[in-house]
Residue, then its C-alpha position, 0 to 999 in steps of 0.5 A: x500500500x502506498x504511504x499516502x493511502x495511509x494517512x489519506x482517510x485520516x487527513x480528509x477526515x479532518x479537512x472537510x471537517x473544518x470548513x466554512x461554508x456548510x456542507x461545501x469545500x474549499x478549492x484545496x479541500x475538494x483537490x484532497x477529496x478528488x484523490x479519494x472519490x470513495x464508491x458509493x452504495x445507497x440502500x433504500x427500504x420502502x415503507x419501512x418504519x423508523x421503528x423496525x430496526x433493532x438499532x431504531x428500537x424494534x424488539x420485534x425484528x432481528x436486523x443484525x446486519x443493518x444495525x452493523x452497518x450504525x454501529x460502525x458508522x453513523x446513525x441519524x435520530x432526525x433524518x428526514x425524507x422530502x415528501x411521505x410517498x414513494x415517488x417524489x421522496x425519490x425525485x428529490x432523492x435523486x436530484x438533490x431538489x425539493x422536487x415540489x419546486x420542479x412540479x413533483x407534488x404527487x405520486x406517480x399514478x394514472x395520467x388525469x384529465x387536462x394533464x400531458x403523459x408526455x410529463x408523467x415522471x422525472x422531468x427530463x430538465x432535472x438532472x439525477x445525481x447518477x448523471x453527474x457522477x457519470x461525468x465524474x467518471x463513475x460506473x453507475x448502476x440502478x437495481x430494483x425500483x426505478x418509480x420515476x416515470x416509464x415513458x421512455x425519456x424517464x428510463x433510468x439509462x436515459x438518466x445517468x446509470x449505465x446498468x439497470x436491473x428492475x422495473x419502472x413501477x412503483x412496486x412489485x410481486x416478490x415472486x413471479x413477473x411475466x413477459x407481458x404483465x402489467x402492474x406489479x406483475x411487469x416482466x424485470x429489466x436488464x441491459x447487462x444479461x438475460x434475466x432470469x425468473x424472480x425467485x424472492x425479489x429480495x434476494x434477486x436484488x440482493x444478489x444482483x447487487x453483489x454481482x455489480x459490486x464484483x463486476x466493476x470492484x476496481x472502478x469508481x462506482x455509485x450502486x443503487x440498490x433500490x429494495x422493494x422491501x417490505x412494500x405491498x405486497x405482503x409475502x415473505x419466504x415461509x423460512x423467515x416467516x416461522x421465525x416470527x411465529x411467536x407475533x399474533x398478528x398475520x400481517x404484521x408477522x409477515x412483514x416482520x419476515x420480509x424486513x428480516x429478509x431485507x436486513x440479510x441482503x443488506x449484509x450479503x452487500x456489506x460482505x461483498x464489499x467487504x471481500x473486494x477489499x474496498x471498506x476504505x474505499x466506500x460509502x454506504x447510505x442507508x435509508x427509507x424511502x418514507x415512514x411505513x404505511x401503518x394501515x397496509x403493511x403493519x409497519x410500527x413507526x413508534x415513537x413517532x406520529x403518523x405514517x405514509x402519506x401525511x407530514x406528522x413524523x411518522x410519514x417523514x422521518x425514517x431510519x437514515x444512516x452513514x457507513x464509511x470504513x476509516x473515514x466516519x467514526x464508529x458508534x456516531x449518533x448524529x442527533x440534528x435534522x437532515x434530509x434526503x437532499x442532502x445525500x446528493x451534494x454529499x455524493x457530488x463533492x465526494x466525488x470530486x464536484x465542484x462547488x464554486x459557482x451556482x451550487x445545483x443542490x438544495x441539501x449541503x454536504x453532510x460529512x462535515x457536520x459529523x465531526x462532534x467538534x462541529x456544532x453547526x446546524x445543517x438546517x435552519x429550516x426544512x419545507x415540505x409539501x404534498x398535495x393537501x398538507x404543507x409543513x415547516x420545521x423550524x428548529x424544534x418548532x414544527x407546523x403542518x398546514x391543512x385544508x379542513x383545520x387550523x393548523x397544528x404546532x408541535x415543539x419535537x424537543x418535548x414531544x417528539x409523537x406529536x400529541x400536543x399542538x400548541x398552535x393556539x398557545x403560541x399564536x405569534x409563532x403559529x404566525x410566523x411559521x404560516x407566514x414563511x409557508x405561505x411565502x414559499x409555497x406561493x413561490x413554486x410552480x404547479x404540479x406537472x401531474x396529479x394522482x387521482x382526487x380520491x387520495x386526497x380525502x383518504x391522506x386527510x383522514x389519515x390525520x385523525x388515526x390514532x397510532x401506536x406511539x409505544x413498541x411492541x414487545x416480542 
């Protein structure tokens, strides 16, 4: 091993560590940074819970392997997403960009009356953070859930991956697709081999993650490995189901197996980095695509308020965490919010982008703030907004706007499951957190689709749900 790779992890650990402007480097900095260019492997859950991880407090589920991947690295308490469901959470993953300001408000769904199809997926004027690590000389490949248009201009080669294997869809069946299905059925893609029959989706990914992992171990590469695990629907292997038999409730017991499958896949993937000798080398993120759709897949996202599809916590937070061999500290428990927009200009200066000029990204780089000598707050403010439901997070201070309501203040510092609203106690500061709402959600464009108006209803009665706030014990 050459000297400076030696010292190298150490030296860039301190340097973009300490460093005035957030999540941005300086022209020396991000010269030391080019020399690294660490692969990039992101792992994203879909509807996972933030409460069903072992490291997030489940007693439940065994995650043995995910739970590794915190305690060697860093897990996030306040780690957001940007929107509550699956495809726009992803066009702002993605694109490092609130995606409401592009006109991604909705979920993908059927093209509705008045609306252009040609339309209906990630706009073609955005730019993916797959294609700015392509021209950072990065080996891309996308495995699993794409669910960000499938007409041909929003297919994930067109967008910056050179490998793809899964489906544009926005989930599937874990066991058989077909040449001519539609829907969750829809036959698997893949422009590297023949694909060959499903046999657990899981495993399938989990498996054709590694492969790319072999493949392309001695180039820079950016994975993502993108789980449809534990989404709808409910089926699980029958071997990883008998380990939960002791969980009264049958849906809830299955997704207990199908998170326990998920949670070995994910290892299977940290093996195989592990064994291509590239742990110095690679970062690994972690995280959910939203909170878990209480009402369908039996998710717990206790402590929190909420789920899928709404702005309390439970639809927005989830589990989030950072893994990065030598460079980030083990045992990191990084208690400040972050978002998903984050991630992408985190990627880009890893891999040598530059920040000078007009930053392309609305999140900053988050290796800087886990240094504990940093004391800066990544976010002043967070902004949300999906279809009926507004919201703000200012400090501890947190409003959501609603269409039939007044709104709802929380203070998260002393009442993280949002059972207090304190919006009538706190007028001026109700007002004021409305007042910087209102001026940013005038401010953005109109949505470029919308799903169908039936959701709207079914996302406001969700509000008035009661939810289980406690974990269930074994």
């Amino acid at each position: 091993m050459k000297m400076y790779q030696l010292f190298l992890p150490v030296v860039l650990f301190t340097m973009i560590f300490h460093q005035p402007l957030k999540g941005q480097l300086s022209e020396a900095e991000e010269e030391r940074v080019a020399v690294l260019k660490p692969n990039i492997v992101l792992i994203l859950a879909d509807d996972l819970g933030y409460g069903d991880l072992g490291i997030y407090g489940s007693k439940q589920i065994k995650t043995p392997n995910i739970d590794k991947l915190a305690k060697t690295g860093a897990r996030f308490t306040q780690g957001y997403v940007s929107s509550s469901v699956c495809s726009p959470s992803r066009a702002g993953l993605i694109t490092g960009i609130n995606q409401v300001s592009f006109g991604f408000d909705n979920n993908l769904a059927e093209n509705q009356p008045g609306f252009d199809s040609q339309y209906l997926g990630l706009p073609v004027t955005q730019t993916t953070i797959a294609s700015y690590l392509q021209e950072l000389g990065y080996v891309n490949g996308l495995i699993g859930k794409w669910h960000l248009g499938d007409a041909p201009q929003f297919h994930p080669l067109k967008r910056g991956f050179d490998e793809f294997w899964g489906y544009t869809g926005g989930g599937h069946d874990y066991f058989q697709s077909k040449v001519d299905g539609k829907g969750y059925l829809s036959p698997v893609e893949c422009n590297y081999k023949t694909p060959e029959p499903l046999t657990y989706i899981t495993d399938d990914v989990g498996n054709e993650a590694v492969g790319f992992i072999q493949r392309h171990q001695k180039e820079r590469f950016f994975l993502f490995t993108s789980f449809n695990a534990p989404h709808t629907p409910l089926q699980a292997l029958e071997e990883d189901i008998n380990q939960y038999m002791h969980i009264g409730d049958e849906k809830r017991r299955t997704y207990a197996a199908m998170v326990h499958r998920l949670d070995i896949n994910v290892g299977k993937i940290m093996t195989a980095i592990e064994e291509a000798g590239i742990s110095e080398k690679t970062l690994i993120v972690f995280l959910s695509d939203n909170g878990g759709p209480t009402d369908t897949n039996a998710s717990v996202n206790a402590p929190l308020n909420g789920q899928k599809g709404i702005l309390l916590e439970g639809g927005i937070r989830v589990p989030f965490i950072m893994n990065w061999e030598g460079t980030i500290q083990k045992k990191t428990v990084y208690e400040k919010p972050v978002s998903s927009l984050d991630l992408a200009p985190t990627f880009f200066l890893l891999a040598g982008g530059k920040s000078k000029g007009k930053f392309p990204f609305d999140g900053v780089n988050l290796i800087p703030f886990l240094d504990k000598n940093n004391q800066e707050v990544p976010h002043q403010e967070l902004y949300w907004r999906f279809t009926i439901s507004a919201a703000i997070r200012e400090g501890d201070w947190k409003l959501i706007r609603l269409p039939d309501r007044l709104p709802l203040l929380y203070n998260l510092s002393v009442d993280i499951s949002e059972q207090d609203n304190v919006a009538l106690d706190y007028p001026e500061k109700t007002a004021e957190l409305l007042k910087k709402l209102g001026d940013w959600d005038v401010s953005l464009p109109h949505p470029v689709f919308l799903e169908g108006a039936e959701w709207k209803r079914r996302q406001l009665n969700l509000y008035d749900k009661e939810y289980l706030l406690d974990q269930p014990k074994k």
